[in-house]
C-alpha positions as CSV (number, residue, x, y, z in Angstrom):
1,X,1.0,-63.1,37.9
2,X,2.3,-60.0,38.5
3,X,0.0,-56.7,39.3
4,X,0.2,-54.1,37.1
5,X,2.2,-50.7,39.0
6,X,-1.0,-48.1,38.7
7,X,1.3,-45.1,38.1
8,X,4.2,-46.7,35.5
9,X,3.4,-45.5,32.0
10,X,5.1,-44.2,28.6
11,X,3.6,-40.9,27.9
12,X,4.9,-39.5,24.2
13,X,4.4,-36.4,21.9
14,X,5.0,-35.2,18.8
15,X,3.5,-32.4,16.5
16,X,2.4,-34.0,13.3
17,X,1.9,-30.5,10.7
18,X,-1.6,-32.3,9.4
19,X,-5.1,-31.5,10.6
20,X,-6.7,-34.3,13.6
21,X,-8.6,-36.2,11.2
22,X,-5.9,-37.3,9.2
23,X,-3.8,-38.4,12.4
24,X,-6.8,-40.4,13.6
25,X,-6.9,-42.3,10.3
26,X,-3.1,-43.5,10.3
27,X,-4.2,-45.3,13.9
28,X,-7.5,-46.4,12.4
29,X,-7.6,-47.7,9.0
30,X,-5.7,-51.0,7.8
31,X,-3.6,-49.4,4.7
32,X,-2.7,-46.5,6.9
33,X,-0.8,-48.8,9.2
34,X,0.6,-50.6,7.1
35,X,2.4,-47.4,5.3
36,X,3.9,-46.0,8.6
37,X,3.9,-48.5,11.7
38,X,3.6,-52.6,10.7
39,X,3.9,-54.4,8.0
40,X,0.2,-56.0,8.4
41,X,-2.5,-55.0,10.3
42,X,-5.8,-56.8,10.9
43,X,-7.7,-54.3,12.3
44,X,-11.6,-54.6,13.3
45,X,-13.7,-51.3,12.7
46,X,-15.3,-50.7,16.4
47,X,-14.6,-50.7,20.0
48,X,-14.1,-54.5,21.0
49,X,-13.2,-55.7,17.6
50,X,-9.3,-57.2,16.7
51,X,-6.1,-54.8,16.2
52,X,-3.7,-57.3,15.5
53,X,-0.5,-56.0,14.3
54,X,3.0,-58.2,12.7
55,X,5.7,-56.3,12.3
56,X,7.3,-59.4,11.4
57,X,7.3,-63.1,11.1
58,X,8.5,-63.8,14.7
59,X,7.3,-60.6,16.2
60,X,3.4,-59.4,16.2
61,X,1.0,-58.5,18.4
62,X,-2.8,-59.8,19.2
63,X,-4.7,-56.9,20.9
64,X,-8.1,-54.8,20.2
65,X,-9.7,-51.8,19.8
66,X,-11.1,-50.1,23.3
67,X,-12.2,-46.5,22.5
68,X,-12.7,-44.9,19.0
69,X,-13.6,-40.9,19.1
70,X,-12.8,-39.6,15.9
71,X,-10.5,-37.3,15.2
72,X,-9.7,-36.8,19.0
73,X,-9.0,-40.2,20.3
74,X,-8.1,-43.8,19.5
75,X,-7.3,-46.6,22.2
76,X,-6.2,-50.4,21.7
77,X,-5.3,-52.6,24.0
78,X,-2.2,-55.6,23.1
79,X,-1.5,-58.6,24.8
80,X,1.7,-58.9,26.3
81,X,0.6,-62.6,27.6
82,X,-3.4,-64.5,27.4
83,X,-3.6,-63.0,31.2
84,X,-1.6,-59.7,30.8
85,X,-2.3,-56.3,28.5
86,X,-1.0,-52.7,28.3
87,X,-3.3,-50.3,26.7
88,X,-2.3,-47.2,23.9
89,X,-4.2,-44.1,24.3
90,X,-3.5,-41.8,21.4
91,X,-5.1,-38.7,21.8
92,X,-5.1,-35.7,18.6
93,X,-5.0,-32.3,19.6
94,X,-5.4,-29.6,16.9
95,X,-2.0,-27.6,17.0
96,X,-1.2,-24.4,15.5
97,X,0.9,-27.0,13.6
98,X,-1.0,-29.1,12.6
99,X,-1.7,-32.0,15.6
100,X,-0.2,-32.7,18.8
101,X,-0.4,-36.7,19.3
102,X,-0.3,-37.9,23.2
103,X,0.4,-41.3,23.6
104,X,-0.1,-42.7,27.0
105,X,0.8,-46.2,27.4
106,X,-0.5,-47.7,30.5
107,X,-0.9,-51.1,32.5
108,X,2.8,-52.5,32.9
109,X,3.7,-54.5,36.2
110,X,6.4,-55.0,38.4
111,X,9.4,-57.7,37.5
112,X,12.6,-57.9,35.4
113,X,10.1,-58.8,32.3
114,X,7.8,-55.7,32.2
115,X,10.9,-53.2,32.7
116,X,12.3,-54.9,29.7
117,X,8.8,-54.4,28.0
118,X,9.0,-51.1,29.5
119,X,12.1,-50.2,28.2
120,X,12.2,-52.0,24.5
121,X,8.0,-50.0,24.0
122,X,9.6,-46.6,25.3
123,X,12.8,-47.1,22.8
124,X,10.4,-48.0,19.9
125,X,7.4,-45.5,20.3
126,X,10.3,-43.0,19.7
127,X,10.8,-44.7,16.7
128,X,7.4,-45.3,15.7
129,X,6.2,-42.0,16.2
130,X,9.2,-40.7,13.9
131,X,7.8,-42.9,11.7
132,X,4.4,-41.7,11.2
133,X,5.8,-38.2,11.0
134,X,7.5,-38.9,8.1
135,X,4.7,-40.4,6.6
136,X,2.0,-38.1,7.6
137,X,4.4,-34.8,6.9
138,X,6.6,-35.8,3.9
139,X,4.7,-39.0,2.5
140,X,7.8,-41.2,3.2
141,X,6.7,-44.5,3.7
142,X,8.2,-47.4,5.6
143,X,10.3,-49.6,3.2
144,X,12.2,-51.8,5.9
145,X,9.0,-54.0,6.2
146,X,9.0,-54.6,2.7
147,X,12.4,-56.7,2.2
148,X,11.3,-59.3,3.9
149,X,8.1,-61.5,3.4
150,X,6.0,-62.6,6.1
């Protein structure tokens, strides 16, 4: 097993134009999810409880809820193996826009496997995060998850 590097992480941000407490709730709450990010989430309602996300069929993730401090932070933590994780921090930071989201993904090791995890997270929290600011500025949701069952 690989040690994690202390200092390797994705840090992303984008100005979403609506007020902290509505950011926090598209990281927090099941149907918000599922309208911008996954297709399903299974997601507990405290620190320590599930945050299981499918995209889909063949690719989901099991993880769980770390930190919750509405509106300004959320944190999960997914399983990349049963003995390896990487953690999301998403911090909300009012913006004369609206919010500023932080995400800081931390916890990936060393190897030819966690800089392809490194590379294929960095790649889609780009796309992700575009994702929930079309949702959260213009109320376009994501269809793509919807063609196909799981």
């Amino acid at each position: 097993m690989s040690t994690p590097s202390i200092g390797r992480a994705i840090v992303k941000e984008i100005v979403i134009a609506a007020p902290p407490e509505r950011v926090y709730r598209a990281f927090a709450e099941q149907s918000e999810l599922e309208h911008w990010f996954v297709k399903h989430a299974d997601v507990g309602a405290a620190p320590g409880e599930r945050y299981n996300l499918t995209w889909l069929p063949h690719q989901s993730s099991v993880g769980r809820i770390v930190e919750m401090s509405p509106p300004n932070r959320f944190v999960f933590a997914w399983d990349v193996t049963s003995e390896r994780s990487t953690t999301c921090a998403f911090d909300f930071i009012a913006h004369d826009a609206g919010t500023l989201v932080r995400l800081t993904q931390t916890g990936f090791g060393d190897g030819d496997d966690w800089d392809r995890l490194y590379e294929d997270n960095s790649g889609g929290w780009d796309i992700e995060l575009g994702n929930l600011k079309r949702w959260l500025d213009d109320g376009e949701r994501k269809t793509e998850w919807f063609e196909e069952d799981c």
